[in-house]
N, CA, C and O of each residue as an XYZ file, in Angstrom:
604
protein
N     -25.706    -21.582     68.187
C     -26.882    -21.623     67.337
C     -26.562    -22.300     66.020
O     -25.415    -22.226     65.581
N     -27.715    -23.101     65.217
C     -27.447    -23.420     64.368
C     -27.160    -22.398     63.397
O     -27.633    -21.287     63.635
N     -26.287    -22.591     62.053
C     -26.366    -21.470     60.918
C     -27.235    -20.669     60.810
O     -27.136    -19.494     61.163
N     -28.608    -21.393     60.106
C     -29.733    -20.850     59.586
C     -29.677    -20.193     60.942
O     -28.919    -19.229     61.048
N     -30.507    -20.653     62.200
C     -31.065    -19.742     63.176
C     -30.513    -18.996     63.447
O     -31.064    -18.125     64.120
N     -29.096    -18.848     63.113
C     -28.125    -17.457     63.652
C     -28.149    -16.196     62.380
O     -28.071    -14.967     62.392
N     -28.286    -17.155     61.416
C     -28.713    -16.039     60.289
C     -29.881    -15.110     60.832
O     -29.685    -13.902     60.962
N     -31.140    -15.712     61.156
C     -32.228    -15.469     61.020
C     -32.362    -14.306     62.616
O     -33.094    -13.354     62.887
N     -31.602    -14.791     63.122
C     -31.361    -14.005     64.443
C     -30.762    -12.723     64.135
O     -31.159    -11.640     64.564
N     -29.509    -12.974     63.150
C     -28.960    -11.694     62.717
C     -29.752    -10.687     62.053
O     -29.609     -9.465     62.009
N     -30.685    -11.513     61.505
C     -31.366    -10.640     60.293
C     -32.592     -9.921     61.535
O     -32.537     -8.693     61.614
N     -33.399    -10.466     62.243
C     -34.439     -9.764     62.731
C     -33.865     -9.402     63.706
O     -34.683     -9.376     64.625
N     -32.315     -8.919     64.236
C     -31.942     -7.913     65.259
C     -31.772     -7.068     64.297
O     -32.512     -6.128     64.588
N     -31.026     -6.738     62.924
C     -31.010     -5.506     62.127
C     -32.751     -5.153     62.169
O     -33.188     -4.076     62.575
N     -33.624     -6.296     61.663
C     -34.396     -5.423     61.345
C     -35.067     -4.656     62.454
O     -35.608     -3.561     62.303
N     -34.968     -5.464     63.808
C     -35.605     -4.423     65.353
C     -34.833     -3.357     65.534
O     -35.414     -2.460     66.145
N     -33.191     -3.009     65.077
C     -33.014     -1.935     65.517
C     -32.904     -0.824     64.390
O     -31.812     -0.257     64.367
N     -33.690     -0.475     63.599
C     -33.404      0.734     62.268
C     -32.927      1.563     63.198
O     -33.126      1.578     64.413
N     -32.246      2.285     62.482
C     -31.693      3.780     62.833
C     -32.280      4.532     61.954
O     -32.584      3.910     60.936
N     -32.649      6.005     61.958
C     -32.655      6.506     60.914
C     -31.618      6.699     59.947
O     -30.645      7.430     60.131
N     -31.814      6.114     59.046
C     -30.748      5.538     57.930
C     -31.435      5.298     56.957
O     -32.468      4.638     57.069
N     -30.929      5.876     55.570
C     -30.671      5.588     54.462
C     -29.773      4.689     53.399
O     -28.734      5.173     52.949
N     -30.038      3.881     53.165
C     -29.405      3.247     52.293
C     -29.521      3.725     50.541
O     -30.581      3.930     49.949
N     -28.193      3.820     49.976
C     -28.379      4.946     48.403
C     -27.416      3.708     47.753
O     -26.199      3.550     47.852
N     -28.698      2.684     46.868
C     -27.507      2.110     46.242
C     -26.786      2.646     45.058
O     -27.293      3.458     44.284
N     -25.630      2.183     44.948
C     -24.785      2.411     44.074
C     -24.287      1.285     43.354
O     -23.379      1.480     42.545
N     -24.660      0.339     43.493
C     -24.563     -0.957     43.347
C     -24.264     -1.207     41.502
O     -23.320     -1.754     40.931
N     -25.758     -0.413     40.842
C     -26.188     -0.903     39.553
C     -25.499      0.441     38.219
O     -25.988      0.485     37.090
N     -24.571      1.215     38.577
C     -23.946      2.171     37.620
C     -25.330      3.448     37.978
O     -25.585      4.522     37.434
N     -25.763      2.960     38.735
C     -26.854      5.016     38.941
C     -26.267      5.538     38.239
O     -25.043      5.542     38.099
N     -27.378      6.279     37.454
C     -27.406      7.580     37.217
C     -27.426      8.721     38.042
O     -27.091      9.833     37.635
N     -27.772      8.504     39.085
C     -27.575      9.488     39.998
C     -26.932      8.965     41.794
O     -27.418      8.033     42.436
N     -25.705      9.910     42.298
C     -25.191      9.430     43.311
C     -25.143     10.550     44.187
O     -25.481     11.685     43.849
N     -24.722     10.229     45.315
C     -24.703     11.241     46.653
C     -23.887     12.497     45.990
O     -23.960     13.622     46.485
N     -23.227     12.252     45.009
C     -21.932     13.580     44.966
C     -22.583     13.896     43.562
O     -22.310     15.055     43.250
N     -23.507     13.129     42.418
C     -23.648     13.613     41.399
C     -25.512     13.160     41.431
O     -26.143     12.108     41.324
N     -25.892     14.729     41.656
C     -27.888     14.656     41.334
C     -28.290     14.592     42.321
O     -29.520     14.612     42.371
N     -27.653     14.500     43.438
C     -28.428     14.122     44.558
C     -27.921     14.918     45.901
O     -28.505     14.867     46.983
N     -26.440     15.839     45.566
C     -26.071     16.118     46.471
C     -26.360     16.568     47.472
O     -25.829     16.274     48.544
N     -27.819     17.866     47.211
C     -28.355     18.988     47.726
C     -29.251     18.025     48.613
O     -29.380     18.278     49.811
N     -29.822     17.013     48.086
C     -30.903     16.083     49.256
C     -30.367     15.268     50.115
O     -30.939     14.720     51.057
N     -28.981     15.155     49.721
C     -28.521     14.680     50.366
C     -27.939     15.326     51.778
O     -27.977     14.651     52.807
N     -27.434     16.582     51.770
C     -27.176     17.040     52.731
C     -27.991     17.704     53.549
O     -27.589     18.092     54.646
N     -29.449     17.957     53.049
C     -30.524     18.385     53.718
C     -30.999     17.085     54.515
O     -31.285     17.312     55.691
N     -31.148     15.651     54.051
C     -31.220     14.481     54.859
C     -30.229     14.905     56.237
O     -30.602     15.248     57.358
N     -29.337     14.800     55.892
C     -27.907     14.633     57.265
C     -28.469     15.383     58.422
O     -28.201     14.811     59.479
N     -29.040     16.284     58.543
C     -29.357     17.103     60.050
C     -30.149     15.227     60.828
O     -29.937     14.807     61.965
N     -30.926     14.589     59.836
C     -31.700     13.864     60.714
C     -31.358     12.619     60.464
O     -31.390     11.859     61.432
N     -30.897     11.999     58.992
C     -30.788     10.222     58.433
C     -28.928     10.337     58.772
O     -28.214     11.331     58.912
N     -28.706      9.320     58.803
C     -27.701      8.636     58.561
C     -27.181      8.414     56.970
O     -28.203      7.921     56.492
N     -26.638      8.450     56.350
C     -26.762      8.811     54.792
C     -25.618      7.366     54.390
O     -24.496      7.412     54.896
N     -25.948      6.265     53.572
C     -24.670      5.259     53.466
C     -24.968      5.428     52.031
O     -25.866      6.212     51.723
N     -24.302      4.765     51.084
C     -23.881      4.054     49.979
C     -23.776      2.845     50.451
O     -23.250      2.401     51.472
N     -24.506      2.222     49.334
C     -24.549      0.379     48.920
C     -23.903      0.430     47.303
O     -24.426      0.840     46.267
N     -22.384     -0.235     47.582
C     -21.777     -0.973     46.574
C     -21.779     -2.249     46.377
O     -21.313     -2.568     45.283
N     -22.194     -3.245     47.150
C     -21.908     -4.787     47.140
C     -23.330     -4.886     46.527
O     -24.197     -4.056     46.251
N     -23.185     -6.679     46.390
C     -24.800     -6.847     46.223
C     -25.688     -7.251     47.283
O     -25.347     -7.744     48.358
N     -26.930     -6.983     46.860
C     -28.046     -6.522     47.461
C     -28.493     -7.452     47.967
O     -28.927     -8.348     47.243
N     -28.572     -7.624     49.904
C     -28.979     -8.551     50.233
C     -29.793     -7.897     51.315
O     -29.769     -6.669     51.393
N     -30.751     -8.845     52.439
C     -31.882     -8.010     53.663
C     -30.401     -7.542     54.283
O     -30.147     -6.359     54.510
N     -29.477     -8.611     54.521
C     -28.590     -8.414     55.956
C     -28.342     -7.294     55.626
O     -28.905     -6.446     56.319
N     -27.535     -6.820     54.603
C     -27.068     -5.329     54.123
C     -27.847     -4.467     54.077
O     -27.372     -3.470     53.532
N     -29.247     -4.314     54.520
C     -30.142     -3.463     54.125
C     -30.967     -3.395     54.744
O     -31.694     -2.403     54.695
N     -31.181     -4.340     55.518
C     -32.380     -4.044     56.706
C     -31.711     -3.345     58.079
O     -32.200     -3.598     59.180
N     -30.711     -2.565     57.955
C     -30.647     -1.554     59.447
C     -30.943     -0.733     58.817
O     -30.775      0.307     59.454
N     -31.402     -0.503     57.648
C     -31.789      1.141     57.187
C     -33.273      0.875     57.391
O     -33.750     -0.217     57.699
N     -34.120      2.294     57.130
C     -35.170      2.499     57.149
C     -36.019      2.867     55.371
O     -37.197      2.615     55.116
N     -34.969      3.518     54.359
C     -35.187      3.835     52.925
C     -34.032      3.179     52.751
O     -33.038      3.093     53.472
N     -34.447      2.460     51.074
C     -33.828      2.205     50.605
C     -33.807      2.930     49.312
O     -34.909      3.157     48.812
N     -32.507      3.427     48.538
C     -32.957      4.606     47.365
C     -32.267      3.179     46.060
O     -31.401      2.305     46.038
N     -33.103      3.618     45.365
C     -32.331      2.815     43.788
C     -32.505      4.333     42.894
O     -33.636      4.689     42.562
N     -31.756      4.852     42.679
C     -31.251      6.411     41.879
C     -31.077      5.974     40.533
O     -29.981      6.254     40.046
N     -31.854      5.381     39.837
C     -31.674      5.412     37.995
C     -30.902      4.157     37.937
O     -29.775      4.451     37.540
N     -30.977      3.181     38.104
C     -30.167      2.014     37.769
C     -29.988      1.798     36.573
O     -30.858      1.735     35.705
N     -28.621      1.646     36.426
C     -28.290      0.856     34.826
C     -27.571     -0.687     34.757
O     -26.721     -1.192     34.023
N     -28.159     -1.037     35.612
C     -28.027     -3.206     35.382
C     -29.181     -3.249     35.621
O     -29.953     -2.353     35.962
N     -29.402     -4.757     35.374
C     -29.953     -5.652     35.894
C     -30.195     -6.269     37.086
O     -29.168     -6.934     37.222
N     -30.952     -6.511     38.142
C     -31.245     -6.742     40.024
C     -30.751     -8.298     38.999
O     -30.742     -8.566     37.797
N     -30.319     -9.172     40.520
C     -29.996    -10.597     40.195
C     -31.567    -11.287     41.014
O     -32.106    -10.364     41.624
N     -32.091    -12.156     41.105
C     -33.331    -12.715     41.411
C     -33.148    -12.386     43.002
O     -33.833    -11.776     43.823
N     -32.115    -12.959     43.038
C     -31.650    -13.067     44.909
C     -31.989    -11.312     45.416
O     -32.885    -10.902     46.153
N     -31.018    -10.622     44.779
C     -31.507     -8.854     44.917
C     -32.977     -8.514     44.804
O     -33.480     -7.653     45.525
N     -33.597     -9.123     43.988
C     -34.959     -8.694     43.453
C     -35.969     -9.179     45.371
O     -36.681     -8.642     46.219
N     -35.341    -10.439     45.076
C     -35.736    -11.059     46.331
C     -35.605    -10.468     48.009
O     -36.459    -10.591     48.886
N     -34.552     -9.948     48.094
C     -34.233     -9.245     49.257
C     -34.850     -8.105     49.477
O     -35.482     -7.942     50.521
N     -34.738     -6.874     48.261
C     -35.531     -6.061     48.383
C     -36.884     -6.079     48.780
O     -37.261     -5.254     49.611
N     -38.128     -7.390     48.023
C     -39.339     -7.314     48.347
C     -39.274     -7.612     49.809
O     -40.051     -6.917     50.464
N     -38.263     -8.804     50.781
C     -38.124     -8.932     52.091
C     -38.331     -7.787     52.951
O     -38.951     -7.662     54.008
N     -37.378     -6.639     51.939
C     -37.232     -5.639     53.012
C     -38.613     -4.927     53.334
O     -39.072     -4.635     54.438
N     -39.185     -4.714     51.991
C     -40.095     -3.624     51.473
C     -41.147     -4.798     53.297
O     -41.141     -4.560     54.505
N     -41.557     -5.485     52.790
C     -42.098     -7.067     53.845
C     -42.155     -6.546     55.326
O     -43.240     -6.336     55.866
N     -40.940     -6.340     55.976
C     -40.363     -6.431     56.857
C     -40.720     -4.595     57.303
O     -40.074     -4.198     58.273
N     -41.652     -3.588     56.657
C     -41.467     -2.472     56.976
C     -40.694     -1.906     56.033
O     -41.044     -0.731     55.920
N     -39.641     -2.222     55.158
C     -39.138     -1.112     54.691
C     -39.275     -0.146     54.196
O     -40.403      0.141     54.598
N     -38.902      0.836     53.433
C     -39.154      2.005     52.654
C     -38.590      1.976     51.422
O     -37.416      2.315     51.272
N     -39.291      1.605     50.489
C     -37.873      2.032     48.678
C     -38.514      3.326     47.922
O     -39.720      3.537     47.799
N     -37.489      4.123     47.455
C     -37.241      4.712     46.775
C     -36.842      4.207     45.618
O     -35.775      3.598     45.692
N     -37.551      4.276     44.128
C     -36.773      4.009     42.948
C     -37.079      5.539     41.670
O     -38.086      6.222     41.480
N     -35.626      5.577     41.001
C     -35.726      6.548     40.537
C     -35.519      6.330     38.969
O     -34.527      5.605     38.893
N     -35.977      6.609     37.684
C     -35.965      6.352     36.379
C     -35.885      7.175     36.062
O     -36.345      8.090     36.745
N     -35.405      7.394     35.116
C     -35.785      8.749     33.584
C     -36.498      8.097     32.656
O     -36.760      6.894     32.659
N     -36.879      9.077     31.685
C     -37.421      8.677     30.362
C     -36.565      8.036     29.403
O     -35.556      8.386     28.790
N     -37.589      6.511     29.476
C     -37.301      5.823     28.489
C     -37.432      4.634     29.234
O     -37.301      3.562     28.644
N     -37.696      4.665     30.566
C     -38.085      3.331     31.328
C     -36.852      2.322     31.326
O     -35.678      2.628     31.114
N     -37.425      0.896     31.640
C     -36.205      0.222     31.692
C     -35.691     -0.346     30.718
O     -34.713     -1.061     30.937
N     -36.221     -0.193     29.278
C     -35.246     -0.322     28.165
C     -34.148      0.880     27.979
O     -33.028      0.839     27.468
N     -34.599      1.561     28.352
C     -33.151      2.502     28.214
C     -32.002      2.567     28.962
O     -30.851      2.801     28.594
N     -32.535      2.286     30.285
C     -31.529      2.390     30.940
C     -30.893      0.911     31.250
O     -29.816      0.914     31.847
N     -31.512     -0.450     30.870
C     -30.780     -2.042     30.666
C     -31.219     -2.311     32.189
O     -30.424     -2.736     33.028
N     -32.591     -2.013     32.463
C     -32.014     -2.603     34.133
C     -33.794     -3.562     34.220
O     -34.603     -3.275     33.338
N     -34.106     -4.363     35.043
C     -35.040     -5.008     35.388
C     -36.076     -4.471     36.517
O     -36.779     -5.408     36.896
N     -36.358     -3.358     37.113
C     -36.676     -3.202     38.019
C     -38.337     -3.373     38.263
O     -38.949     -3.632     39.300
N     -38.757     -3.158     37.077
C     -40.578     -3.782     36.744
C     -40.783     -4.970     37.149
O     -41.923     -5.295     37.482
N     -39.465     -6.098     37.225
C     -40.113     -7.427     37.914
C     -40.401     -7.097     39.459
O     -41.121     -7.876     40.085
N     -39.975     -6.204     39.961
C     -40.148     -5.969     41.350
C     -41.462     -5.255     41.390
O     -42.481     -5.869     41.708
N     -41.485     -3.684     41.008
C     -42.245     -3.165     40.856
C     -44.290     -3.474     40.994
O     -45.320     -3.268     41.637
N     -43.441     -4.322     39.394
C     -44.813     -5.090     39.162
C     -45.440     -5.871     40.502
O     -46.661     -5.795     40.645
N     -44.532     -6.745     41.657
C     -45.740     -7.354     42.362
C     -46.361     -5.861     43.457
O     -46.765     -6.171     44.578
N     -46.377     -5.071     43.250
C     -47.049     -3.863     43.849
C     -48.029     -3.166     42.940
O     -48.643     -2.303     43.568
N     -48.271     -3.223     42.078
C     -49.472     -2.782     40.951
C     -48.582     -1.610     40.739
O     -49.265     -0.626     40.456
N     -47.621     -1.417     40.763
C     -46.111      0.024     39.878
C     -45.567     -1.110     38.623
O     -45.420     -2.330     38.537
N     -45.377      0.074     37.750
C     -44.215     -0.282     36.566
C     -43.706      0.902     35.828
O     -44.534      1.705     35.400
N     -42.242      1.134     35.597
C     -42.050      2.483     35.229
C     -41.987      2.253     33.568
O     -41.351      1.494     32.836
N     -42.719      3.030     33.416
C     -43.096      3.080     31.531
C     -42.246      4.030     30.970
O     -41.643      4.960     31.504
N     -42.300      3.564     29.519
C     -41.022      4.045     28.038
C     -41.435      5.276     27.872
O     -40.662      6.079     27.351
N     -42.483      5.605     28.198
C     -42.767      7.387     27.798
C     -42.860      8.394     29.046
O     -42.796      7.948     30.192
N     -42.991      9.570     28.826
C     -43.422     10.880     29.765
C     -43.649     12.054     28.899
O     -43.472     12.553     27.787
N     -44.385     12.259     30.637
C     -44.777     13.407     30.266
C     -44.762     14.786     30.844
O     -45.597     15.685     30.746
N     -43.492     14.736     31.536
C     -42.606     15.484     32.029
C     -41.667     16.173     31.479
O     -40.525     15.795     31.217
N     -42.389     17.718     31.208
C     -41.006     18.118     30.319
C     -40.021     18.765     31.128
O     -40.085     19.660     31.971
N     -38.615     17.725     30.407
C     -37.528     18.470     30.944
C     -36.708     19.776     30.869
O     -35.489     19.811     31.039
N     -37.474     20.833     30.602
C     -36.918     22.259     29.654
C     -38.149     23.243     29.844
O     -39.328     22.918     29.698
N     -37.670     24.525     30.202
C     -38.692     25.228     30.456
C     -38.569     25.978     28.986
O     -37.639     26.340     28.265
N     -40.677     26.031     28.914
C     -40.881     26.546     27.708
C     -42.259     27.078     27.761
O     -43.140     26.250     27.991
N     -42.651     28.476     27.567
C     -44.353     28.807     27.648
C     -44.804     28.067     28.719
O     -45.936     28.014     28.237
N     -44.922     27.441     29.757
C     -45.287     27.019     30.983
C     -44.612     27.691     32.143
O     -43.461     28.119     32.055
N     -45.430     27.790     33.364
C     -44.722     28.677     34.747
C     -44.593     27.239     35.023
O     -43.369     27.163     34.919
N     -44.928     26.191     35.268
C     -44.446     24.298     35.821
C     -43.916     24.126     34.855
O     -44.237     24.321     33.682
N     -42.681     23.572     35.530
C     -41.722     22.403     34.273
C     -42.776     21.174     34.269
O     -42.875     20.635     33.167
N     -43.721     20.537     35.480
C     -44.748     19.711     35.260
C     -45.756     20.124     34.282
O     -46.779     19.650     34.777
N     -46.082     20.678     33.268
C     -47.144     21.534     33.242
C     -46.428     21.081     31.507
O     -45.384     21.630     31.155
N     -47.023     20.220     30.719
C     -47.272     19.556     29.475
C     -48.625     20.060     28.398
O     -49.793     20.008     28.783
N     -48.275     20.481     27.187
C     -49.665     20.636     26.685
C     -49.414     19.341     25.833
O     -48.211     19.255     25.589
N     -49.839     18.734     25.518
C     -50.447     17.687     24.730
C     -50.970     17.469     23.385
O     -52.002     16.815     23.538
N     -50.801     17.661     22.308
C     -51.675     17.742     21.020
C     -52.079     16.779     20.367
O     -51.189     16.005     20.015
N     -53.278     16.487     20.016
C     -53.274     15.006     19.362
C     -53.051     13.986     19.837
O     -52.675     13.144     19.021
N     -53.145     13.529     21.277
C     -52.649     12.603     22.351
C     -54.347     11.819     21.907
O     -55.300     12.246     21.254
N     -54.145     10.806     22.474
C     -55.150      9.348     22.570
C     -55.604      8.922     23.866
O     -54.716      8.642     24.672
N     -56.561      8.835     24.164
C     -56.783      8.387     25.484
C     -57.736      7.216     24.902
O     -58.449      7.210     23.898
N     -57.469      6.104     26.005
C     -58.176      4.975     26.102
C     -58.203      4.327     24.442
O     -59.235      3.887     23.935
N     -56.893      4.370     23.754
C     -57.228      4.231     22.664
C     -56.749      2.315     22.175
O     -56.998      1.884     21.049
């Protein structure tokens, strides 16, 4: 086969055979990993997913035998090509998971709103999620004072 067509062969036999599989990158300095924030979901997955870590960079070939793909709090920057593969996957059926804290992606230095954004998502600089229990039975459960709407 030529290159390309053997690429392209490679790529749509990963993507016909998913396994149940997870892909958890680790790629971008996460904030959160299989052994730190995530452990407990992680081992409740295992009765049924396949559970990997992604350290290299982010391409379909590497990523299309999974079925989720997790991004756990990234702290880089996706490279265009990454940005690119991912929407392939998302394309192709995939599943993403992306995970932020407060303060969006200026805080944490990473780009992930260029992706985001072509899906009508963008993770924003504020919340309203408090992290600390206080006078509320929900840690979801925010009172608000003096807040602005539609302003």
């Amino acid at each position: 086969l030529h290159s390309s067509k053997k690429l392209t062969a490679i790529i749509m036999f990963g993507l016909n055979t998913q396994t149940n599989s997870i892909y958890f990158d680790v790629s971008k300095k996460e904030q959160f990993s299989l052994n730190n924030g995530l452990k407990i979901l992680s081992q409740k997955l295992k009765s049924k997913w396949k559970i990997n870590s992604w350290k290299d960079d982010i391409s379909l070939l590497n990523i299309s035998p999974g079925q989720v793909f997790v991004i756990p709090g990234p702290n880089e920057k996706f490279s265009a090509g990454e940005i690119k593969a991912i929407a392939q996957f998302l394309e192709s059926g995939g599943n993403l998971i992306v995970m932020l804290g407060e303060g969006g992606e200026n805080r944490y230095d990473t780009n992930i709103n260029f992706l985001l954004e072509e899906y009508g998502i963008m993770v924003n600089p504020d919340s309203v999620i408090r992290t600390s229990y206080f006078k509320y039975f929900h840690p979801k459960e925010v009172l608000i004072t003096g807040g602005l709407l539609n302003h």
